[in-house]
C-alpha positions as CSV (number, residue, x, y, z in Angstrom):
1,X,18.7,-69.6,30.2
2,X,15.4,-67.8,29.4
3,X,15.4,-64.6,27.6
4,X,13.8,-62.7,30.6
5,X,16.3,-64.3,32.8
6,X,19.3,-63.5,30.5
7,X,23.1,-61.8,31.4
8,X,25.5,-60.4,29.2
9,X,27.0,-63.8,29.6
10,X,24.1,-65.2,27.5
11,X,25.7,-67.0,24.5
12,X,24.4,-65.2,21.6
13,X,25.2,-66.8,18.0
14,X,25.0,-64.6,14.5
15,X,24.4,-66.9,11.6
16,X,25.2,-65.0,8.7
17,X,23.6,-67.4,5.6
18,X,25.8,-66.9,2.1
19,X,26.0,-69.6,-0.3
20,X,28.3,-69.7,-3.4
21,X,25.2,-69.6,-6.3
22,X,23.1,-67.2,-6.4
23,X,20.8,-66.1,-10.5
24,X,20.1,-62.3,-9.7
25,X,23.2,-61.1,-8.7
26,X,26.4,-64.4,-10.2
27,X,29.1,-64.1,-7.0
28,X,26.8,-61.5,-5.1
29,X,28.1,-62.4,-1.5
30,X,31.9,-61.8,-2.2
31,X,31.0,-58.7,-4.5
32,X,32.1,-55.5,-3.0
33,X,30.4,-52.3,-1.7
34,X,32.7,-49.5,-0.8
35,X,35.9,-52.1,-1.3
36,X,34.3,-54.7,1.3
37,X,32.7,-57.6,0.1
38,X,29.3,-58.1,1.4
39,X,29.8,-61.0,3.3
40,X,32.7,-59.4,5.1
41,X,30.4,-56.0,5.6
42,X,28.2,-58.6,7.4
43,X,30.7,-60.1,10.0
44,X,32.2,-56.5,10.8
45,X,28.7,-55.4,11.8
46,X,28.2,-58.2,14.0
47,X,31.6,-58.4,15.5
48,X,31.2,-54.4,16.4
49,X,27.5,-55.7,18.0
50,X,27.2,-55.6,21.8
51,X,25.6,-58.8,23.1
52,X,27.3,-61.1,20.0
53,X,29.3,-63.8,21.1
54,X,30.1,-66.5,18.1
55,X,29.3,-65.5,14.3
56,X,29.2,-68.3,11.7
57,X,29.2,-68.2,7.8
58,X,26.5,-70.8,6.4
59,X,28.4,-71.5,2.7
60,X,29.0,-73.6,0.5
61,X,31.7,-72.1,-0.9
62,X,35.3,-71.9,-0.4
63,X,36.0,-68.7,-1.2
64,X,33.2,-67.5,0.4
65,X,34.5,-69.8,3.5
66,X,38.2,-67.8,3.6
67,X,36.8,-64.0,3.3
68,X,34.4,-65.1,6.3
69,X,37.3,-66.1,8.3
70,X,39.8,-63.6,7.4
71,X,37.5,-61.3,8.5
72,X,37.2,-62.9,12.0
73,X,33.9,-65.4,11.4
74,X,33.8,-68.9,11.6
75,X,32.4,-71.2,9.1
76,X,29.6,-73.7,8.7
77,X,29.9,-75.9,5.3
78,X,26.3,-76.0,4.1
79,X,25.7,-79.1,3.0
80,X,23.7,-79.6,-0.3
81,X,20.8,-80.2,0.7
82,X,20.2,-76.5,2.0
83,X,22.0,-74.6,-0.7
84,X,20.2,-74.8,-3.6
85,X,17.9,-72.4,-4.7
86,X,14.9,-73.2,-2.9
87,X,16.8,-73.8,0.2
88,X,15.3,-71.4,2.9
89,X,17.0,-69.1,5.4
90,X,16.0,-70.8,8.5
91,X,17.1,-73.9,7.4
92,X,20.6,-72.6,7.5
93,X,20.0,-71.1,10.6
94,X,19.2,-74.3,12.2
95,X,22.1,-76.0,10.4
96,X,24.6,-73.8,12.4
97,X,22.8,-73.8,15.5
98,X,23.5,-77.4,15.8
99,X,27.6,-76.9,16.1
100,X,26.7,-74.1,18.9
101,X,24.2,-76.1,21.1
102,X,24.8,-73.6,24.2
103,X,23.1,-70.9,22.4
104,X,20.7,-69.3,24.0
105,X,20.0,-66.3,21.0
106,X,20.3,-67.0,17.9
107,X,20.4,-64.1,15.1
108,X,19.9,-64.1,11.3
109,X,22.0,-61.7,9.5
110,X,21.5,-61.2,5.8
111,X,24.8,-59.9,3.9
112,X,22.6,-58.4,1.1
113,X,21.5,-55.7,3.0
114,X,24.7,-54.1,2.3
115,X,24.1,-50.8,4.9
116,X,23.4,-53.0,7.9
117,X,24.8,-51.4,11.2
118,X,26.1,-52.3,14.5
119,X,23.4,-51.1,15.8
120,X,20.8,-52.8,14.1
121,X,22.5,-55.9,15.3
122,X,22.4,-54.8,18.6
123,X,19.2,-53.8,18.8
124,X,17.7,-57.4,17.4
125,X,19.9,-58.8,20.3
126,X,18.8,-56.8,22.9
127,X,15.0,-57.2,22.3
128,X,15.5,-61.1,23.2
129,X,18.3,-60.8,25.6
130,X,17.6,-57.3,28.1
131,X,13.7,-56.9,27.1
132,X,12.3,-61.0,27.0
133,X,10.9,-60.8,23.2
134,X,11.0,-63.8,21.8
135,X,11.9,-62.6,18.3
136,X,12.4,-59.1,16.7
137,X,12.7,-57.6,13.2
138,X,14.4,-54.5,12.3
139,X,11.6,-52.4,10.2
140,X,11.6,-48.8,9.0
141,X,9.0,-46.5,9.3
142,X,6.9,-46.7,5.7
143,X,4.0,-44.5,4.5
144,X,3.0,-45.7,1.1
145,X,0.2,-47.2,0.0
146,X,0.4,-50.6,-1.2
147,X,-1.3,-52.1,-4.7
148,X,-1.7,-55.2,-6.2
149,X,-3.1,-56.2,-9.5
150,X,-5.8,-58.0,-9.7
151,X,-7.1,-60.7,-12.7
152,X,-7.9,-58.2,-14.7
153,X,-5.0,-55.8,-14.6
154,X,-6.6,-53.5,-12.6
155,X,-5.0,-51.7,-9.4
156,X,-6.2,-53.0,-5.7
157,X,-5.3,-51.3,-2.5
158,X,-3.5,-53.6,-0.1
159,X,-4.7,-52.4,3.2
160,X,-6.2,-49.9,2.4
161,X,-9.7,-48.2,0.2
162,X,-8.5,-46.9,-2.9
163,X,-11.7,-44.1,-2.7
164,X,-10.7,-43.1,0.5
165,X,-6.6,-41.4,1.0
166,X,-6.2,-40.4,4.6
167,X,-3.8,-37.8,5.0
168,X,-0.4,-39.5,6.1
169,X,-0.7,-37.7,9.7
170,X,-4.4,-39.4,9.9
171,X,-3.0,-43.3,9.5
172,X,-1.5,-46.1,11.7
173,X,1.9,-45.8,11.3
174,X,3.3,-48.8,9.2
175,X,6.9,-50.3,9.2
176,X,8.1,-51.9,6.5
177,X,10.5,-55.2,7.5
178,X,14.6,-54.1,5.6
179,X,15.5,-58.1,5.9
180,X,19.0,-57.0,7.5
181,X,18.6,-58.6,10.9
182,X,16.3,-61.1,13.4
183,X,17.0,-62.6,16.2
184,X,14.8,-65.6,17.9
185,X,15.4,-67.2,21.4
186,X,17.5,-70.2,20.3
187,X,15.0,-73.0,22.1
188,X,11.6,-71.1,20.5
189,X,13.3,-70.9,17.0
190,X,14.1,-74.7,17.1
191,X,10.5,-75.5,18.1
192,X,9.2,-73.4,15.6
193,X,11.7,-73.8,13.1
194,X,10.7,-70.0,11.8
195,X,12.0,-66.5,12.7
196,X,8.9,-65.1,14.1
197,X,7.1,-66.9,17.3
198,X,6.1,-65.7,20.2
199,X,6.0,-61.6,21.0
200,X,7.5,-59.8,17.8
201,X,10.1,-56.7,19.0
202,X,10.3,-54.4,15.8
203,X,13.3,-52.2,15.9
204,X,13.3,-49.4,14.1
205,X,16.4,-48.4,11.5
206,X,17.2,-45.8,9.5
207,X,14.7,-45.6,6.3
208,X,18.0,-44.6,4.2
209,X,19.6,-47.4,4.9
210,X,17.4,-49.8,3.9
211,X,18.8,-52.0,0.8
212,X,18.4,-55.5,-0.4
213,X,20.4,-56.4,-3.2
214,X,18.8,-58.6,-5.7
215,X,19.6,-57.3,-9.0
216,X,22.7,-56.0,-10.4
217,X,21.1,-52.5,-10.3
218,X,20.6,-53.3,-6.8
219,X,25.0,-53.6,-6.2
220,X,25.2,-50.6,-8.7
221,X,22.9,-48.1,-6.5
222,X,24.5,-49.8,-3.4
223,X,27.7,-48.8,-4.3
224,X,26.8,-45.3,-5.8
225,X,25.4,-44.9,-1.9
226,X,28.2,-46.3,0.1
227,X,30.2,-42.7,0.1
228,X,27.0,-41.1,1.5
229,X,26.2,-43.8,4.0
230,X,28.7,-45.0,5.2
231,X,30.7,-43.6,7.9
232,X,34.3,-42.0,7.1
233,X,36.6,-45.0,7.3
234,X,40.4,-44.9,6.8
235,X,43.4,-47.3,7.7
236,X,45.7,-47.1,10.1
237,X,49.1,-49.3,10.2
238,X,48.2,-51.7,11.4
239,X,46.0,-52.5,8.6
240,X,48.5,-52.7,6.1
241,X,51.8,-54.2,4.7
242,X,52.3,-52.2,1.6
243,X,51.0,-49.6,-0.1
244,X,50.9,-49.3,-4.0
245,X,50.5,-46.6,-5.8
246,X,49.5,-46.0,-9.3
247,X,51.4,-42.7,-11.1
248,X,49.0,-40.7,-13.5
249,X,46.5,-39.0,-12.0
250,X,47.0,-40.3,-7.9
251,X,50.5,-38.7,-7.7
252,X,50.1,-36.4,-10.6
253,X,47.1,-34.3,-11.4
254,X,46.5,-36.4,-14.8
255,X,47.9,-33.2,-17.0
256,X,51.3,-33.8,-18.9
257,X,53.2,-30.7,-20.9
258,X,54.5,-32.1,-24.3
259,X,57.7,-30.5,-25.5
260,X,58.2,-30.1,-29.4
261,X,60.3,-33.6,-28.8
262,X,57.5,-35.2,-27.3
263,X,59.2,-35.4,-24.1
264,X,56.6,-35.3,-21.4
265,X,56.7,-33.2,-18.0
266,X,54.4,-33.4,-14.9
267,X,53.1,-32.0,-11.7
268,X,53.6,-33.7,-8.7
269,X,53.3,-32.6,-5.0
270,X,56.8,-32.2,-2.8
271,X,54.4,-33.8,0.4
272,X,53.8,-36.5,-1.6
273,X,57.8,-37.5,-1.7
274,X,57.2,-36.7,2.3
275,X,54.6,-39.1,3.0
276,X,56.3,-41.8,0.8
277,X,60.0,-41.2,2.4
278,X,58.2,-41.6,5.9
279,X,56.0,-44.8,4.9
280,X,59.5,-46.1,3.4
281,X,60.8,-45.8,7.1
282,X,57.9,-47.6,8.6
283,X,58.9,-50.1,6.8
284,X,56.2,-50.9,4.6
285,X,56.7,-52.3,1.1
286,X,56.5,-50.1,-1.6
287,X,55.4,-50.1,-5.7
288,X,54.7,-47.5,-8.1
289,X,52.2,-49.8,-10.8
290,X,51.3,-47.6,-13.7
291,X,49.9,-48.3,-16.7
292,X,52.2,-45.9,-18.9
293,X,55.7,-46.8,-20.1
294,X,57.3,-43.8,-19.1
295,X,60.3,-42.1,-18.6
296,X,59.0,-39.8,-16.2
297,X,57.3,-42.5,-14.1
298,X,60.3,-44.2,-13.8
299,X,62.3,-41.0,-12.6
300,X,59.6,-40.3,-10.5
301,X,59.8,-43.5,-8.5
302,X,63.8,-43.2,-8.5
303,X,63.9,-40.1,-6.6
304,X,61.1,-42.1,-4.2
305,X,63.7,-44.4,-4.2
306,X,60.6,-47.1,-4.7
307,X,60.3,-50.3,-7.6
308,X,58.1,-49.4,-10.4
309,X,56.3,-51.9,-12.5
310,X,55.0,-49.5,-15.6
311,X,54.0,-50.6,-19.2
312,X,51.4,-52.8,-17.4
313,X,48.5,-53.5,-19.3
314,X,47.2,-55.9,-16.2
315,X,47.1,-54.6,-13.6
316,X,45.9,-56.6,-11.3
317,X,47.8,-59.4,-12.4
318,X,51.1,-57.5,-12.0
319,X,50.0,-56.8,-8.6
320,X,48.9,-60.5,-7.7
321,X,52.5,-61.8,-9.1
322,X,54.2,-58.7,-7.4
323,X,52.1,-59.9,-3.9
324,X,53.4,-63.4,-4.1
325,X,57.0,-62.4,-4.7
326,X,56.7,-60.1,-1.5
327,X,54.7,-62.5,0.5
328,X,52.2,-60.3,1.0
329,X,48.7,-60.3,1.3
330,X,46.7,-59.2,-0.6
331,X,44.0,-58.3,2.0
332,X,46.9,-56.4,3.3
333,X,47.6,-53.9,0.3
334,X,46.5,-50.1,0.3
335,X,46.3,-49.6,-3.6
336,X,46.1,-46.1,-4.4
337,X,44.0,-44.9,-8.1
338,X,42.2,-42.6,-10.0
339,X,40.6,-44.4,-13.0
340,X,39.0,-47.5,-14.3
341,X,42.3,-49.2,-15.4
342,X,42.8,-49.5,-11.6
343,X,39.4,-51.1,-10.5
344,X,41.0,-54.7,-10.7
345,X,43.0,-54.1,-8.8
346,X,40.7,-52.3,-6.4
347,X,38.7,-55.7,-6.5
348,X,42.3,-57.2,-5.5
349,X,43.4,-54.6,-2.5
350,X,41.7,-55.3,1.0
351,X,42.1,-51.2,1.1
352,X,41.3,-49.5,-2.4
353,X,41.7,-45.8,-2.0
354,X,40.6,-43.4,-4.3
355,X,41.7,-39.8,-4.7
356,X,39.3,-37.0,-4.5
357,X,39.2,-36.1,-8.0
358,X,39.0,-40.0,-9.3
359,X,36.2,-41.1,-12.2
360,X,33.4,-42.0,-10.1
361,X,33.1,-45.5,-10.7
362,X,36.2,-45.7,-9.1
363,X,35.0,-43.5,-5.9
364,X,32.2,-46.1,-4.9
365,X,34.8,-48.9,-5.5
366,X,36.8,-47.4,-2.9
367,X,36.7,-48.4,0.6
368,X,38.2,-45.0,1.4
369,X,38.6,-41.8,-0.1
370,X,41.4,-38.8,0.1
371,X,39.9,-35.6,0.7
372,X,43.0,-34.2,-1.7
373,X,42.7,-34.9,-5.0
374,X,45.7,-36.5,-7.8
375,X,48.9,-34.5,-7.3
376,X,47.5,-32.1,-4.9
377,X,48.9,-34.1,-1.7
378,X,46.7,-37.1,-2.0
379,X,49.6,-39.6,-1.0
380,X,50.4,-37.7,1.1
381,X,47.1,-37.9,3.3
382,X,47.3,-41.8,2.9
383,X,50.7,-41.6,4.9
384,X,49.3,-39.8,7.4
385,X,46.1,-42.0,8.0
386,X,48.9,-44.7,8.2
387,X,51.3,-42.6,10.7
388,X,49.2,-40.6,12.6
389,X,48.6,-36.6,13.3
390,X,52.5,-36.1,13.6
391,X,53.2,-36.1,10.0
392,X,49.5,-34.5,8.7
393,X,50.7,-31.3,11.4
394,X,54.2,-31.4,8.9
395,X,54.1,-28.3,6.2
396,X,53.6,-29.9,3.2
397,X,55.3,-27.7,0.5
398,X,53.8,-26.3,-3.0
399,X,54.2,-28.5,-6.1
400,X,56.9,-28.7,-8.0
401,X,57.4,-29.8,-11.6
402,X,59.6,-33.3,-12.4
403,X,60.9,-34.5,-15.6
């Protein structure tokens, strides 16, 4: 079937290319943005895409292989021969397209453009399928002036006379392409074996959005963005099988009064015991995980009437062994922190969470944040993401001091 011709039957097949090696960036696919590794970012965007019918991971790499299909993709093994370094794009493309010969649109979906949308996707797809492009890029809008040096080291305008600067009003208007998302008619794209051919559709995206992560500064700016960006996400049941929580500073506001016998008191939030009494009757599996060997954690999670694992100096290990003992999985864990000490295990967690008030490397680690900070009612939020408006519309009462 023809572009022109096309139906919303038309089979339309993402290939989202992500090999296992990569120089700039060591492990750059599975590394996360906002708690989502960028592969997985990638396959949500195109599985929320109108028009998108199959999506397939191009690796090479097994990890890489099971985040793809837990997150509802299926997989392509690259072979070695297109996943080294030099290996281009479109030869993956055309790789995948073989175990999908029915396609009649194929798209190329880079995971390194961590702030790729649904609707970019859609909009790639649409230009083929509903308007009879054969190929599209998604650009956004640019206005600089480009340079170049020359042999010499001196400046040459690209484009453009360096004696003469139109006013920006005064020039063509100039796109610039993000490398997020193409999409070819499948039968042009094996002819040509290239992504453009044909009659170009640009589709225009939002200049803020436009990212491509190459260096590790890249993954650091990505993820100091991701709380602006991207839209307010939190889980609902659902989503989840247990939620973890660690103790100072999520379900205390990271204060502790020091009596002249060094015994230690803190402030917790009464809503809090509310929201964990109701997630205990969901049925959801429970953990307090702190770092701190405590009397007062321990009490804490007593009257919770929830295990505690404290005195951990790992973290993250102590969560993966705790996991395996529960049978659950990780992907499946809402860990709730504040602080550094808890970003392995935010790395672990399929839903990091971070409370308002957390250090801010550990805010763009998390894939969602409370609007209450530590010991201010924090849990307490989480439980009602989980439950729904019937327990958030509950009175949640002051805080209250706990030995």
């Amino acid at each position: 079937m023809s572009p022109a011709t096309a139906t919303p039957a038309t089979r339309v097949l993402a290939v989202i290319p992500a090999r296992g090696g990569s120089k700039g960036v060591p492990g750059k696919n599975l590394a996360p943005v906002a708690g989502v590794p960028l592969v997985v970012r990638a396959v949500l965007a195109c599985r929320a895409a109108r028009h998108v019918t199959d999506i397939a991971v191009s690796t090479d790499d097994p990890a890489i292989a099971a985040a793809a299909r837990a997150a509802g993709a299926d997989v392509v093994v690259r072979p070695a021969a297109i996943a080294g370094d030099t290996a281009s794009s479109e030869a993956a493309v055309l790789h995948a397209l073989d175990a999908y010969p029915t396609t009649a649109v194929v798209l190329l979906v880079q995971c390194t453009s961590p702030f790729l949308a649904r609707e970019d996707v859609e909009g790639v797809a649409a230009a083929v399928v509903e308007d009879g492009a054969d190929s599209a890029v998604t650009v956004a809008p640019f206005h600089g002036f480009l340079w170049r040096e020359d042999e010499l080291g001196g400046g040459q305008g690209m484009g453009h006379d360096k004696a003469f600067r139109p006013r920006r009003q005064d020039r063509p208007q100039d796109f610039l392409e993000t490398g997020a998302a193409y999409a070819m008619a499948a039968e042009g794209f094996r002819k040509h074996q290239h992504r453009f051919f044909g009659r170009t559709a640009l589709v225009r995206t939002d200049p803020a959005r436009v990212l491509e992560i190459d260096e590790p500064h890249d993954l650091a700016r990505a993820r100091a963005l991701a709380p602006l960006i991207d839209p307010a996400t939190t889980p609902a049941l659902d989503d989840v099988d247990a939620v973890v929580l660690d103790f100072d500073g999520t379900q205390t506001d990271d204060r502790a009064l020091i009596d002249s016998e060094g015994r230690e008191l803190v402030a917790v939030h009464r809503g809090d015991g509310l929201g964990v009494a109701a997630l205990r009757r969901a049925g959801l599996k429970l953990l307090v995980l702190s770092t701190e060997q405590n009397p007062v954690v321990a009490a804490r999670a007593r009257k919770l009437k929830i295990p505690v694992l404290h005195g951990i100096d790992r973290k993250d290990l102590a969560l993966k062994q705790w996991c395996e003992e529960q049978g659950v999985d990780p992907q499946r864990v809402l860990y709730a922190g504040n602080d550094v000490n808890d970003l392995p295990c935010f790395a672990l967690a399929g839903w990091p969470v971070a409370v308002a008030d957390a250090h801010d490397s550990v805010r763009a680690a998390a894939r969602a944040v409370t609007s209450a900070p530590g010991g201010a009612g924090a849990v307490r939020e989480i439980a009602a993401w989980l439950l729904g408006p019937e327990l958030d519309r509950t009175p949640s009462p002051a805080r209250s001091s706990t030995p």
